[in-house]
C-alpha positions in Angstrom: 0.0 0.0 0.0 1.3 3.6 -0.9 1.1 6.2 1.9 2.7 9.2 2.0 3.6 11.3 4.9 4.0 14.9 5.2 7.0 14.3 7.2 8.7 12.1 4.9 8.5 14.2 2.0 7.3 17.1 2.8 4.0 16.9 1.2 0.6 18.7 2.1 -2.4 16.3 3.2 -3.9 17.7 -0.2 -1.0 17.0 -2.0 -1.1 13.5 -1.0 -4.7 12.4 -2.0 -4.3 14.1 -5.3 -1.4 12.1 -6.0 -3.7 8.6 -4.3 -5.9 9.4 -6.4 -4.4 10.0 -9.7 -2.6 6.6 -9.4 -5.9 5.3 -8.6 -7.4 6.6 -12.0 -4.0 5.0 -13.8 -4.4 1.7 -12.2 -7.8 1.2 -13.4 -7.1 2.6 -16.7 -4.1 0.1 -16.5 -6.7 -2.6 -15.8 -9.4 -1.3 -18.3 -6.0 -2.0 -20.7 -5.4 -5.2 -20.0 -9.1 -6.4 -20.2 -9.4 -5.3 -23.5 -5.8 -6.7 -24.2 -7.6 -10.4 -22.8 -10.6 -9.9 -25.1 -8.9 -9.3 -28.1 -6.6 -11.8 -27.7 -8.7 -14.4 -27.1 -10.2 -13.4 -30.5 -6.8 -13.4 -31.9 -6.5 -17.2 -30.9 -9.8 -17.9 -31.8 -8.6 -17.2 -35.3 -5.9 -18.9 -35.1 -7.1 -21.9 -33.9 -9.2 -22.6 -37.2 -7.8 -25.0 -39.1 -6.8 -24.6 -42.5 -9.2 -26.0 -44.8 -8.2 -26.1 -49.0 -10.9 -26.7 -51.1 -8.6 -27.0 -54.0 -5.0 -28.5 -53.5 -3.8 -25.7 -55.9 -0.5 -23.5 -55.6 -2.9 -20.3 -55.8 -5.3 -21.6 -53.5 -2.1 -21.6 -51.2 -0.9 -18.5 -51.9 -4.2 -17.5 -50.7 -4.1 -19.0 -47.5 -0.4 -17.9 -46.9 -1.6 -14.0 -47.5 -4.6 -14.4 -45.3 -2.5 -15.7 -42.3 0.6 -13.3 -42.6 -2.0 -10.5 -42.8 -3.4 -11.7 -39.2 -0.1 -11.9 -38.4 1.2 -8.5 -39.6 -2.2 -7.2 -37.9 -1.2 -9.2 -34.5 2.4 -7.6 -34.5 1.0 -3.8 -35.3 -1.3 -4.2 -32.3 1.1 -5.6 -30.1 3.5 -3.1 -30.5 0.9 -0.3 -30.4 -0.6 -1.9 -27.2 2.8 -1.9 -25.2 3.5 1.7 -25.4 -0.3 2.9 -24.9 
């Protein structure tokens, strides 16, 4: 638990439950983050837990396939990234 005293540092009573209460606001925002972090990766796996079903045993119909899954992929790395530094 976090408490500050005015005699260690100095700080008004005022000063103190402003700065409780703005790290309240950023640990729920922090935990508002990381729920909808959870939810979309769970959807993330969801999609990548389909299995991969040709219809035609064709090298286009792979090709296909291969673009779909490295655009999920690309997608899944762009998010990531942006999600780490929100």
């Amino acid at each position: 638990m976090l408490t500050l005293t005015r005699k260690s540092h100095g700080a008004s009573p005022v000063y103190e439950v402003r700065k409780l209460k703005e790290t309240l606001v950023t640990v729920q925002q922090l935990d508002k983050n990381m729920s909808n972090l959870r939810t979309w990766l769970s959807r993330v796996e969801g999609e990548l837990a389909k299995p991969i079903i040709y219809s035609i045993c064709h090298s286009d119909e792979i090709q296909r396939k291969l673009a779909e899954h490295q655009v999920v992929g690309a997608f899944i790395n762009k998010t990531t990234i942006t999600n780490i530094y929100v």
